[in-house]
C-alpha positions in Angstrom: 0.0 0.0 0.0 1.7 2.8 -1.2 -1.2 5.3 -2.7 -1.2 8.3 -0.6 -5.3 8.5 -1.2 -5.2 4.8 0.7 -2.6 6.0 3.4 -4.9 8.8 4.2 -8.2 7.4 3.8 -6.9 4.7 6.8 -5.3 7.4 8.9 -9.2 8.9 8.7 -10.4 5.7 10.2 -8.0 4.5 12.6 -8.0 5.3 16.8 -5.1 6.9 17.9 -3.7 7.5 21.6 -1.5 10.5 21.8 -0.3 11.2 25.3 1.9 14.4 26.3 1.8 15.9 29.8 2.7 19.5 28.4 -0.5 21.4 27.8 1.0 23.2 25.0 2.0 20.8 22.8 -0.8 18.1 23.9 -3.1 21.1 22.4 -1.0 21.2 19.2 -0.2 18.1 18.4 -3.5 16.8 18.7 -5.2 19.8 16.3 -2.0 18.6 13.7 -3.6 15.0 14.3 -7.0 15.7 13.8 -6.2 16.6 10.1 -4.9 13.4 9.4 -7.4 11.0 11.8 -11.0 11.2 13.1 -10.6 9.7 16.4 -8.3 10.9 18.6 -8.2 10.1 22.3 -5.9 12.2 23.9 -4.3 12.0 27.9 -1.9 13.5 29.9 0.5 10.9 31.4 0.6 7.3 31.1 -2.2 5.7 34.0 -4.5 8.0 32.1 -3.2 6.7 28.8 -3.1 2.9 30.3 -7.1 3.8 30.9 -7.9 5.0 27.9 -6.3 2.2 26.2 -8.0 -0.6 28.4 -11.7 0.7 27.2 -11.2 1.6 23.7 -10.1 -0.3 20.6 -6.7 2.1 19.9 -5.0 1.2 16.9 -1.7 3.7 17.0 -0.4 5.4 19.9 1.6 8.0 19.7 3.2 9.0 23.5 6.1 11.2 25.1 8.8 9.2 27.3 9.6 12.0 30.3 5.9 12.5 31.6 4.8 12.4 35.4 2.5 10.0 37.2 4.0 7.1 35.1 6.1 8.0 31.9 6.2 6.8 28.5 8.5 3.9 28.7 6.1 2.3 32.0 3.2 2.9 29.8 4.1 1.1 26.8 5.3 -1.7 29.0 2.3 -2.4 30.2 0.6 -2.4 27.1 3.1 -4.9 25.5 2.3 -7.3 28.6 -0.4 -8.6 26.3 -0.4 -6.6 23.3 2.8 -6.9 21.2 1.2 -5.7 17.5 -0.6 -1.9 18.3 2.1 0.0 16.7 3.7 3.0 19.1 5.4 6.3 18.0 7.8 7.5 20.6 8.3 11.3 21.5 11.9 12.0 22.1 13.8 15.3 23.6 17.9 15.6 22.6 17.7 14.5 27.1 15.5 11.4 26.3 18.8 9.9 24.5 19.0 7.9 28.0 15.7 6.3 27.7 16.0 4.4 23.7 17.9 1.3 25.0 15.1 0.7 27.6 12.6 0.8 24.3 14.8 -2.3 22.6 12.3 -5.1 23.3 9.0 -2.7 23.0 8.2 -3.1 19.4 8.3 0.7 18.8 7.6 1.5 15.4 9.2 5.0 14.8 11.1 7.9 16.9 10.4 11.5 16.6 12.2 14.1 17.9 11.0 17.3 19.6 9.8 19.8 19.1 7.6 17.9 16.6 7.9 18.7 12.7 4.9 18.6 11.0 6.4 16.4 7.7 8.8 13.6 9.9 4.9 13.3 12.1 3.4 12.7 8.8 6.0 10.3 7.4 6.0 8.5 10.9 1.7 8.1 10.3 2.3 6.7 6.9 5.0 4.5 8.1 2.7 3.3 11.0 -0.5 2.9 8.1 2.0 0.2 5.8 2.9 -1.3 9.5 -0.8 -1.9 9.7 -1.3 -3.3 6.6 1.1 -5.8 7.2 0.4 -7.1 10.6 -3.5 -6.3 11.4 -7.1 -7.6 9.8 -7.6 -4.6 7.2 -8.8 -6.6 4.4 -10.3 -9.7 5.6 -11.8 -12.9 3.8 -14.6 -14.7 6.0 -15.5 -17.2 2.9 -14.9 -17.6 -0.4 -17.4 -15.1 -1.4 -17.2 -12.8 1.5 -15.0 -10.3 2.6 -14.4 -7.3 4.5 -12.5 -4.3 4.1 -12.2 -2.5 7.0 -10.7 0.8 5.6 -14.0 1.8 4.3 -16.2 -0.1 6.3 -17.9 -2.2 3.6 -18.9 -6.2 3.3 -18.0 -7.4 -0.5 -20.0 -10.0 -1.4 -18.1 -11.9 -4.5 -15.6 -9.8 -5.0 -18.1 -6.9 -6.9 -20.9 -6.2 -4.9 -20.3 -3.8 -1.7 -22.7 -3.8 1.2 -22.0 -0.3 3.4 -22.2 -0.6 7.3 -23.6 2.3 9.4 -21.0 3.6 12.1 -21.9 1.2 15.3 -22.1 -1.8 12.5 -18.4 -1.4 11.5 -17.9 -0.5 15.0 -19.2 -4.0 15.6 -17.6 -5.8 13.0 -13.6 -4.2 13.5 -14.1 -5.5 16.9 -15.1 -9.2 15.9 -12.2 -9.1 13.3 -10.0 -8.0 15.5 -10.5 -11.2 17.8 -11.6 -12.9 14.8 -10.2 -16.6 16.3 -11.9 -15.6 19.5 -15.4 -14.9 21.1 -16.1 -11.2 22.0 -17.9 -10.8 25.6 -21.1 -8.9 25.5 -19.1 -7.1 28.5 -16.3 -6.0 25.3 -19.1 -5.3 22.9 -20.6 -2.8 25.1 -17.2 -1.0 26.3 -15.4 -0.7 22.9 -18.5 -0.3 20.6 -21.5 1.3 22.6 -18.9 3.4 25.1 -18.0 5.3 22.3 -21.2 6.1 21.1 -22.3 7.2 25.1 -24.7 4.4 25.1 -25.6 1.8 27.6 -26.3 -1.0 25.5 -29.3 -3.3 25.6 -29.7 -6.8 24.7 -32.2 -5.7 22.3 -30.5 -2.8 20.3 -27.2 -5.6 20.2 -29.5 -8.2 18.6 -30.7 -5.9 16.4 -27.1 -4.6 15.6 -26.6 -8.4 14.7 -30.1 -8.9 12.9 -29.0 -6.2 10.6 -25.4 -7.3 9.6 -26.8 -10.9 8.9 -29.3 -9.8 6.4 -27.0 -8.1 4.8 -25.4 -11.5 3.4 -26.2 -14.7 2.5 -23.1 -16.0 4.2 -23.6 -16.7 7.4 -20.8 -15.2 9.2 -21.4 -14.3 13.0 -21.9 -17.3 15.5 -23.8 -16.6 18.7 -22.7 -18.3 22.0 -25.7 -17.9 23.8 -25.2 -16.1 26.9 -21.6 -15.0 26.3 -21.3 -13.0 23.0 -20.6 -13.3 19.7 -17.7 -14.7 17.2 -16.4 -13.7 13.3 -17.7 -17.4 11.8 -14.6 -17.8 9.3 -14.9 -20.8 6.5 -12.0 -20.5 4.4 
């Protein structure tokens, strides 16, 4: 993937985490990042970050290393206790220098000095978006004639026909790709899909969530475990 109109159009759609304890460049940044993605989630030191984290689906984060409370390097740590693929961008200062070799086994995808520059943060993004499309569920194939792309949120049904999902739909089915070989809880359903729409969910409105997306297809491709939640049925 090297078509800047597919770079962007990703960035757009992907959750990112930025974390910076200086109001002044947390306030800049984050306006910068809003031009290149629609959901940003943004904190202040790394327990707030490791919060944030733990009840949304964030697919970059972006974070400082010197921060208070619990810095950059204690943050990403935890994450990579049981999350070794969510790529991270590291915020350094010329002081930081000290810090790198405690990143070695972090899986950090790119460095960027500070004060930010606007084109090494966009080169970083894009770099992070080919990272993505490499190791995560983007495009996936359920059958043999069903797939979906996540980028623009769409079901294809052999390979021509496209079936649009509405916002909590996609939401819904990026979360059941992202544990495709595992069942999603109603407990995860209702934090990383109806939490971000400030909705309690129901059993009802998730059923009909599900109705909807079934009729959608011939294929049958979600699997309910009564009483649990609901799994990515995958046949090929």
């Amino acid at each position: 993937m090297n078509n800047t109109n597919e770079l962007s159009k990703l960035l757009k759609e992907i959750t990112i985490l930025y974390v910076e304890d200086e109001y002044g460049t947390r306030d800049t940044v984050s306006q910068t990042l809003s031009k290149f993605s629609d959901n940003i989630k943004v904190a202040s030191n790394g327990a707030e970050a490791l919060d944030i984290y733990s009840n949304h689906n964030i697919q970059l984060i972006i974070t400082d290393i010197e921060m208070p409370v619990m810095d950059g390097i204690a943050f990403i740590s935890e994450v990579r206790k049981n999350d070794i693929t969510t790529p991270v961008i590291m915020l350094t200062a010329y002081s930081s220098n000290n810090y790198l070799l405690s990143c070695v086994n972090l899986n950090i995808q790119a460095y960027i000095l500070k004060p930010i520059n606007y084109a090494k943060l966009k080169e970083a993004l894009f770099k992070v978006v080919e990272y993505l499309n490499l190791t995560s569920n983007i495009h996936i194939h359920i059958s043999k004639d069903l797939s979906y792309d996540k980028i623009n949120g769409v079901l294809i049904i052999h390979e021509t026909q496209e079936i649009s999902l509405n916002k909590k739909e996609k939401a819904f089915m990026n979360l059941l790709v992202e544990h495709k070989n595992n069942l999603v809880t109603y407990s995860e359903i209702e934090h990383s899909v109806w939490y971000d729409f400030n909705e309690v969910m129901t059993e009802s409105a998730l059923r009909t969530v599900v109705k909807n997306l079934r009729k959608k297809s011939t294929v049958p491709f979600i699997d309910n475990i009564s009483g649990i939640g609901y799994k990515l049925h995958i046949t090929i």
